[in-house]
Backbone bond lengths (Angstrom), bond angles and torsions (degrees), N, CA, C in turn:
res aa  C-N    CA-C-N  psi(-1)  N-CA   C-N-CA  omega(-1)  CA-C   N-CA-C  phi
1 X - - - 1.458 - - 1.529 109.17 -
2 X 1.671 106.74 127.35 1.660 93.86 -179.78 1.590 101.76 -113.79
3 X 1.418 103.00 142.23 1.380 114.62 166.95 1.173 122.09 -90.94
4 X 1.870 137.12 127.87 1.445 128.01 -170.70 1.195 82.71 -136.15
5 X 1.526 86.52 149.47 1.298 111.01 -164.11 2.001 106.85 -91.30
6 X 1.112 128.04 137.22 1.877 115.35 -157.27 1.484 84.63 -128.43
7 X 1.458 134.06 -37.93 1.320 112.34 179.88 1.250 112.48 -154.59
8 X 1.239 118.28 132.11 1.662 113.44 -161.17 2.150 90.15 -127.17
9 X 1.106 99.23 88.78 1.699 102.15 173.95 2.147 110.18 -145.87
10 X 1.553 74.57 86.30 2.044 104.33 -155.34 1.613 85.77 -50.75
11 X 1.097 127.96 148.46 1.369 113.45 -2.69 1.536 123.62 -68.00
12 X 1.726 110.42 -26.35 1.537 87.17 -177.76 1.450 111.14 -110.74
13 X 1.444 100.09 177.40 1.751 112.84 -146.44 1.517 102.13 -129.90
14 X 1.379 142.63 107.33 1.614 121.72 -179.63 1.418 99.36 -122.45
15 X 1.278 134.09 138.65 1.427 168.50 -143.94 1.538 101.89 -150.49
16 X 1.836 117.41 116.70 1.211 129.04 166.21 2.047 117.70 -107.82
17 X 1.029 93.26 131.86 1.726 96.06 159.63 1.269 109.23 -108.98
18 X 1.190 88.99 124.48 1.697 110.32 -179.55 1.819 107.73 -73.80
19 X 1.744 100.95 156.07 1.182 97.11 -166.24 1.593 104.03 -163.59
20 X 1.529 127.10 -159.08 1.182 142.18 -161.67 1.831 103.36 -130.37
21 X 1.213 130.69 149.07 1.216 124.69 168.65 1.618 127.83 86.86
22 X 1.310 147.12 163.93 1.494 145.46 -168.04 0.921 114.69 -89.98
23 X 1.768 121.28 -7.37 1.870 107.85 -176.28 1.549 86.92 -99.00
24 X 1.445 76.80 -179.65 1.500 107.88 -163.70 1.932 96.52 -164.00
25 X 1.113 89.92 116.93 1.568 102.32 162.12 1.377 112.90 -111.78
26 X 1.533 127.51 158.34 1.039 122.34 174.19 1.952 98.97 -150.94
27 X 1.048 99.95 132.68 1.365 123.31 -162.61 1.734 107.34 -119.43
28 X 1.718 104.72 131.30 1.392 95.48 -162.57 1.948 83.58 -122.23
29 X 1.084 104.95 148.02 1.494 108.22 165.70 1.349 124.19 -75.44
30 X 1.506 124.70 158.62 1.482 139.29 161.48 1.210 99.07 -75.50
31 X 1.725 100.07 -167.35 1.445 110.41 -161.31 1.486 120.74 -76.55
32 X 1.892 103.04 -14.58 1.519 117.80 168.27 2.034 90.81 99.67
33 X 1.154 107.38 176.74 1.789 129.45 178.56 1.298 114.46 -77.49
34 X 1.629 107.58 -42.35 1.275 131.08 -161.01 1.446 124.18 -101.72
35 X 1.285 127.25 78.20 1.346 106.51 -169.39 1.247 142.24 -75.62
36 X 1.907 94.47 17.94 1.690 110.06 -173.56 1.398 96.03 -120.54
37 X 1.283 132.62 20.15 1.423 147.24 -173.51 1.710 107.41 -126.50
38 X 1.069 125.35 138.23 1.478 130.27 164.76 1.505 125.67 -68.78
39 X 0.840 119.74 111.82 2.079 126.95 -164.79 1.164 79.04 -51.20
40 X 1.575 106.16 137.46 1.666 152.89 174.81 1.938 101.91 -95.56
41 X 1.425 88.25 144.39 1.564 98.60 171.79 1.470 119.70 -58.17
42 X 1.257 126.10 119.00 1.633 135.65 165.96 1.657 110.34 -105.68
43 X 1.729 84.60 159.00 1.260 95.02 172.07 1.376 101.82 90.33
44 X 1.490 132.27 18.71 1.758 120.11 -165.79 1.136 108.74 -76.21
45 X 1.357 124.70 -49.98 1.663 128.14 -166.18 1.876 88.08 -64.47
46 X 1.357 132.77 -96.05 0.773 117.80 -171.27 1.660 144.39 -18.48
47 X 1.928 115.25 -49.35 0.827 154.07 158.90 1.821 112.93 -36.23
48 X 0.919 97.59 -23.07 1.949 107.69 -159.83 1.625 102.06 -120.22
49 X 2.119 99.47 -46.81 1.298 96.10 -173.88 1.906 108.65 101.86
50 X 1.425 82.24 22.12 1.751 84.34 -178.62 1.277 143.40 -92.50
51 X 1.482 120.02 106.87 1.735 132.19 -131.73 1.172 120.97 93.56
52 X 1.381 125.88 7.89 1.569 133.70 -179.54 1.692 121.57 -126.20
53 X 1.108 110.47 157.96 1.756 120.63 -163.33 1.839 77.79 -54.13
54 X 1.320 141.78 -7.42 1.476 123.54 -142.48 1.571 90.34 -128.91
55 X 1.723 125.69 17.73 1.138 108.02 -171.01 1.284 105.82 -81.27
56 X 1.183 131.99 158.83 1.633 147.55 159.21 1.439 111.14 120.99
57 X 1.859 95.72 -3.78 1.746 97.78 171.94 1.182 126.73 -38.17
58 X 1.136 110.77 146.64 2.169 108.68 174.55 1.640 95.91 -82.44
59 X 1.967 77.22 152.64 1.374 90.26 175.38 1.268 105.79 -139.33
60 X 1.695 133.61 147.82 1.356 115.45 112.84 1.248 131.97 -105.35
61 X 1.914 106.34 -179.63 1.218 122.80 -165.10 1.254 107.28 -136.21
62 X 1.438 114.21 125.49 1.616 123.98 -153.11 1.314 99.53 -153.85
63 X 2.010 94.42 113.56 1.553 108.62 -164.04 1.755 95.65 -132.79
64 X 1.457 114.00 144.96 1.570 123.01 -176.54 1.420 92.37 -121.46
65 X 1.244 110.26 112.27 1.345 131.51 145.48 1.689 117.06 -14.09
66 X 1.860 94.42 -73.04 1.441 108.72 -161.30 1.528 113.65 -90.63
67 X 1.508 106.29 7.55 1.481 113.39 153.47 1.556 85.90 78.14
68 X 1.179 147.18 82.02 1.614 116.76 -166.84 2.103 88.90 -139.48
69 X 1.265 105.33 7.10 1.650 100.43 177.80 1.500 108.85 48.46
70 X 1.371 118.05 27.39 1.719 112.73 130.41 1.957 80.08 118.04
71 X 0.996 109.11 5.04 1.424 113.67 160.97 1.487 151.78 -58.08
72 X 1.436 90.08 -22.33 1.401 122.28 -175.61 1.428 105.44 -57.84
73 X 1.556 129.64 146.17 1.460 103.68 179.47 1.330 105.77 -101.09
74 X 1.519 122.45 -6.37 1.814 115.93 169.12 1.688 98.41 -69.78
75 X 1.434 124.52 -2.66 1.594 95.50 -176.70 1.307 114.10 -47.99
76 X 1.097 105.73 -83.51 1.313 117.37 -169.43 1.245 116.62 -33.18
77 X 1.455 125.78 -44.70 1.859 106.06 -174.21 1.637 93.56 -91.73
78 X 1.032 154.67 18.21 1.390 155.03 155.99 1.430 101.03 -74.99
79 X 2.164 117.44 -39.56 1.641 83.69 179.17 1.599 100.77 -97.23
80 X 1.471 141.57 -4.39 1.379 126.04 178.04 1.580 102.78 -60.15
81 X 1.208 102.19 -16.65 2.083 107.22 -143.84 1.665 87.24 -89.31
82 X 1.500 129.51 -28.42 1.310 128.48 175.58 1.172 109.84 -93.53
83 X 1.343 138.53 -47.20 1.288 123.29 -165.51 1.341 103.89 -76.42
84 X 1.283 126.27 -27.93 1.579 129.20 178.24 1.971 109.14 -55.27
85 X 1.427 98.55 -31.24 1.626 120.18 176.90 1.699 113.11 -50.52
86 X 1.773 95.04 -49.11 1.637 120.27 -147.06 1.637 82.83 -98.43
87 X 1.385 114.84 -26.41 1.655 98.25 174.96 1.319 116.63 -79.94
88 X 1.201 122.98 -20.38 1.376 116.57 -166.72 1.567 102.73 -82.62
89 X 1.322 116.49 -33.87 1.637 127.19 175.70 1.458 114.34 -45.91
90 X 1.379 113.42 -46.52 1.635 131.45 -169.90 1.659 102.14 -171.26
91 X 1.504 114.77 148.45 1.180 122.85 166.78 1.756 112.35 -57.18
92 X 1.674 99.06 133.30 1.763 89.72 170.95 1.990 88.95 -107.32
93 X 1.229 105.18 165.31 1.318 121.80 -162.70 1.642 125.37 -144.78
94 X 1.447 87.96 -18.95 1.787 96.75 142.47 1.913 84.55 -170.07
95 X 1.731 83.22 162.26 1.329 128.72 156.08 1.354 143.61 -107.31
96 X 1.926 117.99 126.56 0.923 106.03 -151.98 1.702 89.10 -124.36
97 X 1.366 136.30 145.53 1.409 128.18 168.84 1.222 124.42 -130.34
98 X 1.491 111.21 125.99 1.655 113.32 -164.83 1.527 111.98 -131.89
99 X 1.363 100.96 130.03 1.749 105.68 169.23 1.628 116.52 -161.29
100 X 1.417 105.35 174.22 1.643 117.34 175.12 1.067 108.89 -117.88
101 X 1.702 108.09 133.31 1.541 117.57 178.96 1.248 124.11 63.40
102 X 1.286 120.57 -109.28 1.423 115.71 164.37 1.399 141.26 -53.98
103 X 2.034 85.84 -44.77 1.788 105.01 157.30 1.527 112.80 -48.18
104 X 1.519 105.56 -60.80 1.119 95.24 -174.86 1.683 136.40 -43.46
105 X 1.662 98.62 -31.33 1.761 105.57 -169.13 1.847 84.43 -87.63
106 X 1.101 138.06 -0.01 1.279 102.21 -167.50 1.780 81.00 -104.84
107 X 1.205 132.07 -39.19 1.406 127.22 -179.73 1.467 102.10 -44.25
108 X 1.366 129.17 -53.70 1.454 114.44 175.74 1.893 123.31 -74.96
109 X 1.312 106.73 -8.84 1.434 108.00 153.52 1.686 123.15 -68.35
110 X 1.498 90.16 -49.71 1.891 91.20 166.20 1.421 100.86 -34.21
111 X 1.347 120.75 -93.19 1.225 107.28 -146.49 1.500 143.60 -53.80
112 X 1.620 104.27 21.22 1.387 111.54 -165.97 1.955 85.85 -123.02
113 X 1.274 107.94 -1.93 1.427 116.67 171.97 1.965 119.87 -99.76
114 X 1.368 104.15 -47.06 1.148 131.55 154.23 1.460 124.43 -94.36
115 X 1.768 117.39 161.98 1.678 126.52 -173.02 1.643 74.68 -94.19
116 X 1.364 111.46 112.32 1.335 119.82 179.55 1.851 84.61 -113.12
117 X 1.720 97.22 145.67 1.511 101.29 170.91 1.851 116.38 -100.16
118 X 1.464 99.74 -32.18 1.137 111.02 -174.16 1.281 107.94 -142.83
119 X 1.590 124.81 154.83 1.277 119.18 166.74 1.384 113.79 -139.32
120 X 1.391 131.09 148.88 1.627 138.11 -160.71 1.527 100.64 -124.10
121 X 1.517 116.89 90.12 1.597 100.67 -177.53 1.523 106.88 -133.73
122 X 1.562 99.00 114.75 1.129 113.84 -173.49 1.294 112.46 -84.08
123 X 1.102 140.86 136.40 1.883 141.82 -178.87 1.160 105.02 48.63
124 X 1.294 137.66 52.62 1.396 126.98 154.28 1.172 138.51 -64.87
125 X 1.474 122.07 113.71 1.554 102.74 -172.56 1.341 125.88 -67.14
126 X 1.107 161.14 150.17 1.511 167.37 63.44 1.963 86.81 51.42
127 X 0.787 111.64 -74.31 1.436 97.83 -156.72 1.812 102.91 -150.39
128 X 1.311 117.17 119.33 1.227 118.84 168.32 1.833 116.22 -74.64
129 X 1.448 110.79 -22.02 1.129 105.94 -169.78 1.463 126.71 -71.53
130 X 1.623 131.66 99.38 1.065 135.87 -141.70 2.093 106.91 -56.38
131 X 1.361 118.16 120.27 1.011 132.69 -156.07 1.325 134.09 91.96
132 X 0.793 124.20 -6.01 1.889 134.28 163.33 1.502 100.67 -75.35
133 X 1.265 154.32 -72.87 1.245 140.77 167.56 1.271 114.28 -72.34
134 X 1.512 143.20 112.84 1.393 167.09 -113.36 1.522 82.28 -114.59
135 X 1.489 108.09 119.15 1.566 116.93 159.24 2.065 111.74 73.87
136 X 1.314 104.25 19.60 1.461 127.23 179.95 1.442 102.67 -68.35
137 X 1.420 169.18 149.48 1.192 173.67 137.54 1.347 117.98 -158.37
138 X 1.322 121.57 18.64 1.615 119.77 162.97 1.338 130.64 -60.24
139 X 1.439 105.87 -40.08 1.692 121.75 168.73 1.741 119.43 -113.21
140 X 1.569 106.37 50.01 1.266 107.63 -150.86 1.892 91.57 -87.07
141 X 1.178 109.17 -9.03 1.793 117.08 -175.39 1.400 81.63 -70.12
142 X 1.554 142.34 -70.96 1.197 123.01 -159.39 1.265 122.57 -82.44
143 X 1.525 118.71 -27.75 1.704 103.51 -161.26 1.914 101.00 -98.27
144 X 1.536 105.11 16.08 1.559 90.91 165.61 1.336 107.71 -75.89
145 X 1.264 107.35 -20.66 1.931 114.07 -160.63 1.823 99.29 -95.31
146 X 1.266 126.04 -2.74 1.421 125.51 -177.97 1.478 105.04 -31.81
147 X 1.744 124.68 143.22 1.401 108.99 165.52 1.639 112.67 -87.37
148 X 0.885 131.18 -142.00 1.306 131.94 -162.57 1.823 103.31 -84.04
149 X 1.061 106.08 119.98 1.626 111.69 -163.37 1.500 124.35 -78.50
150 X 1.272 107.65 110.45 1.567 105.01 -162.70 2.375 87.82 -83.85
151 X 1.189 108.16 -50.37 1.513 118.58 -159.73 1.695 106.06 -97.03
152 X 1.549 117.44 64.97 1.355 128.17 -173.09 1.312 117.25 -65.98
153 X 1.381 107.43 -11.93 1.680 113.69 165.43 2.044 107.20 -172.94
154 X 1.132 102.23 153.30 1.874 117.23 -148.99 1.559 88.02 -63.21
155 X 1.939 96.78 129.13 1.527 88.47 159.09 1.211 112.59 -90.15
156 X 1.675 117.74 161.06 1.560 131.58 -164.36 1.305 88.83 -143.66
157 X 1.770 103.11 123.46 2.008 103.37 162.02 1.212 98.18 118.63
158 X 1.502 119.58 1.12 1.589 112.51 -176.55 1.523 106.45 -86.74
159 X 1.520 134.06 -27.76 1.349 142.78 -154.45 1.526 77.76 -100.05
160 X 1.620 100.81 151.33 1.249 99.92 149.84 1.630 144.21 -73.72
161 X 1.614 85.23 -6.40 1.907 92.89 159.08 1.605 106.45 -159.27
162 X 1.197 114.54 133.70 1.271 119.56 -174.49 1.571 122.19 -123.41
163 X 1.303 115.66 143.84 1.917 98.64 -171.52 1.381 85.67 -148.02
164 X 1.649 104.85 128.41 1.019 117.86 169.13 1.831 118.54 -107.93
165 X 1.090 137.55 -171.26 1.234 112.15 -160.18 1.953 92.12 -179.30
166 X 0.907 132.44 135.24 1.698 145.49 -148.05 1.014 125.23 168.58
167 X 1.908 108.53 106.16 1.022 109.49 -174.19 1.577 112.09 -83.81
168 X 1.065 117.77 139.85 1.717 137.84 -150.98 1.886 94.48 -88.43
169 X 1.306 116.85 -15.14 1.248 103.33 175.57 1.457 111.88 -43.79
170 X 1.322 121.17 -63.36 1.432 132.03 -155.70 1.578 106.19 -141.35
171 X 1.211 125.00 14.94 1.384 124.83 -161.93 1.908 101.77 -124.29
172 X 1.808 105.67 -8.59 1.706 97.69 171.05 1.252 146.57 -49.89
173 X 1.374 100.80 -16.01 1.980 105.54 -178.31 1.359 98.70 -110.00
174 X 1.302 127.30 20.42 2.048 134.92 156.44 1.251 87.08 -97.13
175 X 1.610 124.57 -69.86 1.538 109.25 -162.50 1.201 138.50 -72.99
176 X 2.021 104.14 -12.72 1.497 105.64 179.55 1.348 113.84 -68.44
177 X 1.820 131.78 -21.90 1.103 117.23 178.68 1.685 137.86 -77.02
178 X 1.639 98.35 -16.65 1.206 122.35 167.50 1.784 119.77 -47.18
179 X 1.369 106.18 94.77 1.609 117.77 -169.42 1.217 115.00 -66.11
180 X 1.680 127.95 128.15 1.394 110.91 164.78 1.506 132.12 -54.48
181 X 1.603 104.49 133.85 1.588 106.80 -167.08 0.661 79.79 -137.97
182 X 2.175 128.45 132.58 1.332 118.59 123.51 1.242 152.46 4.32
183 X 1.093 133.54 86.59 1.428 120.21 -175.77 1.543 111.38 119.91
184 X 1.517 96.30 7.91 1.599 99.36 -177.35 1.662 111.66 -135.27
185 X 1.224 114.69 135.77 1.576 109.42 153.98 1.095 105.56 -98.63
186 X 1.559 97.54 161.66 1.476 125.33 173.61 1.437 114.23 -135.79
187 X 1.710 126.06 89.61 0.840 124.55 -159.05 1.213 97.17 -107.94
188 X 1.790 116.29 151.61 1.781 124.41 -170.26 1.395 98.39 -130.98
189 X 1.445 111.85 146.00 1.355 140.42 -177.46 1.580 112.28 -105.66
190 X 1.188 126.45 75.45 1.927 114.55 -179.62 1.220 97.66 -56.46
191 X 1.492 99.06 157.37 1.879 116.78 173.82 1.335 101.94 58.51
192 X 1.232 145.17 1.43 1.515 119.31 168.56 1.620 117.82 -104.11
193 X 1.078 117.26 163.83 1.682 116.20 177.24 1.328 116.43 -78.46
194 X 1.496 112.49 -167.41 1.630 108.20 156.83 1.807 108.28 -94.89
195 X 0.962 105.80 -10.24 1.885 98.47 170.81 1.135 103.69 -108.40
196 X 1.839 138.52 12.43 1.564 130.35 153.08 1.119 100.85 -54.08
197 X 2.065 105.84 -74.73 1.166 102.26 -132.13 1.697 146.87 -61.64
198 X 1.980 96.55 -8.26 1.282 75.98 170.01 1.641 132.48 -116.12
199 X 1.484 90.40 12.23 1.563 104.32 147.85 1.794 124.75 -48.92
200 X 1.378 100.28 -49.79 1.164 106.26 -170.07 1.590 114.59 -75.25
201 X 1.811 115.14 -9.86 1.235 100.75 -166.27 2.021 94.94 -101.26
202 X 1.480 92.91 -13.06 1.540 108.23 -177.94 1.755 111.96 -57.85
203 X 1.551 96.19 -52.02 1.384 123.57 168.27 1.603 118.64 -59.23
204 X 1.427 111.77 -17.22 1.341 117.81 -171.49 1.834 106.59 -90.08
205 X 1.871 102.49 -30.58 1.555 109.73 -167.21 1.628 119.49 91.04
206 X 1.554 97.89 6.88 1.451 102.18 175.99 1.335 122.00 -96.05
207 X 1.061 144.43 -8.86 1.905 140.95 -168.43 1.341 99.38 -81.14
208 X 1.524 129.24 -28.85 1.252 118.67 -176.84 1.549 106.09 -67.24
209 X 1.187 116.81 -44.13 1.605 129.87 -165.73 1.829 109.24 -78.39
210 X 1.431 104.56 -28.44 1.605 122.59 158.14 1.272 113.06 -38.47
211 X 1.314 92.48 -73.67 1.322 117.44 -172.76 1.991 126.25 -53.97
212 X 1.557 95.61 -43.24 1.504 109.97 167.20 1.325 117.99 -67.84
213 X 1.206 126.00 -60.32 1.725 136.48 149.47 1.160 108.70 -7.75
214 X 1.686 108.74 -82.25 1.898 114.42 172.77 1.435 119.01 -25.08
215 X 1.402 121.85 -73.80 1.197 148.78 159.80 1.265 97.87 -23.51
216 X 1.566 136.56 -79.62 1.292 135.33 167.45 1.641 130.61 0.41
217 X 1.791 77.79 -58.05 1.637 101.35 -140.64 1.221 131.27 56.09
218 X 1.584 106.35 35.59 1.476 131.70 144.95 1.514 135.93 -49.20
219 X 1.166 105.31 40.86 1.611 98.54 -165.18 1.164 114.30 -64.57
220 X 1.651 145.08 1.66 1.245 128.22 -173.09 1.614 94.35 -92.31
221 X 1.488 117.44 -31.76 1.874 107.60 -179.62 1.350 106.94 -80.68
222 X 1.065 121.35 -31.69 1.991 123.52 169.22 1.501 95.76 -31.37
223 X 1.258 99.49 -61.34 1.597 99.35 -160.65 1.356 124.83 -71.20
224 X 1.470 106.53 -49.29 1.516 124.37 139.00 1.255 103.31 6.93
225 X 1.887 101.06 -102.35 1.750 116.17 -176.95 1.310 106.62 -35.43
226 X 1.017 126.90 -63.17 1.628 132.20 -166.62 1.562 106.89 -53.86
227 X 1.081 119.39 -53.51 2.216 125.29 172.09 1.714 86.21 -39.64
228 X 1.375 107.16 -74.62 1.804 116.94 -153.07 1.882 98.24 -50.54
229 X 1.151 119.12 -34.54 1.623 123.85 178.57 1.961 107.15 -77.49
230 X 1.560 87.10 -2.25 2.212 73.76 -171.69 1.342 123.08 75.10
231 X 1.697 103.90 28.82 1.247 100.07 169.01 1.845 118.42 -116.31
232 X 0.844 122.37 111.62 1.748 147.55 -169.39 2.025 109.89 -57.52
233 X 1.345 129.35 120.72 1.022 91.75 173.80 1.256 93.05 -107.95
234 X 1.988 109.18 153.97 1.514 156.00 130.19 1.723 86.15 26.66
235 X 1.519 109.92 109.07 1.961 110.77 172.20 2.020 84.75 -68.11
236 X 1.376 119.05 154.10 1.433 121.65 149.11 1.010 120.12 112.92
237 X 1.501 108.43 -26.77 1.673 136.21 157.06 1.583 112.77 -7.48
238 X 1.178 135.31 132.92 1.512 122.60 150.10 1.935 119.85 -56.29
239 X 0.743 117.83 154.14 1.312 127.98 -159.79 1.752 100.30 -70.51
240 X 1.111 118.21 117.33 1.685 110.99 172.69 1.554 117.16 -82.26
């Protein structure tokens, strides 16, 4: 698998694997292990489709340096400036956007930046901005340093279908603020953390099949996979 590099304007960084076919996922990283290291591409096997009828999918890979939860002000023309790259190569024909935590809130920022079709956001916070979620200090190394905040809390409703996903161990005062919107699930995990859950769904054999579903616009097996993994959806929901 080769990684090329499509736009290098630091803080953020986007990396494509080239491929066959009209989707296109694009996968943004968390804050990474390392906080003296630059967040590494996630999401590849899934992202690409690797070991599945769906391998050779295109991808990108969209990583922020300054950790800034989609704040950065090169985001945005870093992803017109790549996908404009990946269109000229071959038509893309839908879009799919997936991440954790931070990934996750910036995958649902994409789509109010990009014609996003679907989005996969696992642990997204409600709000990085320190004091908007009451007693929040998990990522308090980065979001004291936020630059000037364009995305003060996650937009929801921009994709034409969006699924968010939170494990309720330790992740309830991110997900309780998340409003029902049309066009969105909100699926919950009891007993898991926000750094279980996507071990556990990895471990389960489901993100690939997540992921194809999305792509689909399969929502009755999305959900499917997600029941068989123990994940509950959101009582209050608008009706799908």
């Amino acid at each position: 698998m080769r990684f090329e590099r499509l736009c290098d304007a630091p803080p953020v960084t986007v990396d494509f694997v080239d491929g066959a076919g009209g989707d296109l996922v694009i996968a943004f990283a968390s804050v990474g292990h390392d906080p003296g290291r630059a967040p590494s591409a996630e999401f590849v096997a899934t992202a690409t489709g690797r070991g599945t009828v769906a391998a050779g999918r295109r991808a990108l890979f969209v990583m922020d340096d300054s950790r800034s939860w989609a704040n950065a002000p090169g985001l945005a023309p870093a992803l017109h400036a790549a996908l404009a790259q990946v269109q000229a190569r071959a038509p893309v024909t839908r879009i799919a956007t997936i991440g954790l935590s931070m990934g996750a809130f910036s995958a649902l920022v994409a789509a109010r930046i990009l014609p996003v079709d679907v989005v996969l956001a696992f642990g997204p916070q409600w709000s990085a901005v320190p004091g908007v979620v009451p007693g929040e200090t998990r990522w308090a190394r980065w979001t004291a340093a936020l630059p000037p905040v364009i995305w003060p809390v996650a937009p929801v409703g921009a994709a034409r279908w969006t699924c968010l996903f939170h494990g309720m161990a330790d992740d309830l005062p991110q997900a309780q603020p998340f409003p029902p919107v049309p066009g969105v699930d909100h699926l919950l995990f009891p007993g898991l953390g926000h750094s279980d859950l996507v071990p556990h769904l990895k471990a389960r054999g489901a993100l690939a099949g997540m992921m194809q579903a999305a792509l689909a616009g399969d929502r009755r097996r999305l959900l499917r996979i997600v029941a068989g993994a123990g994940g509950v959806r959101r009582a209050g929901q608008p009706p799908g």
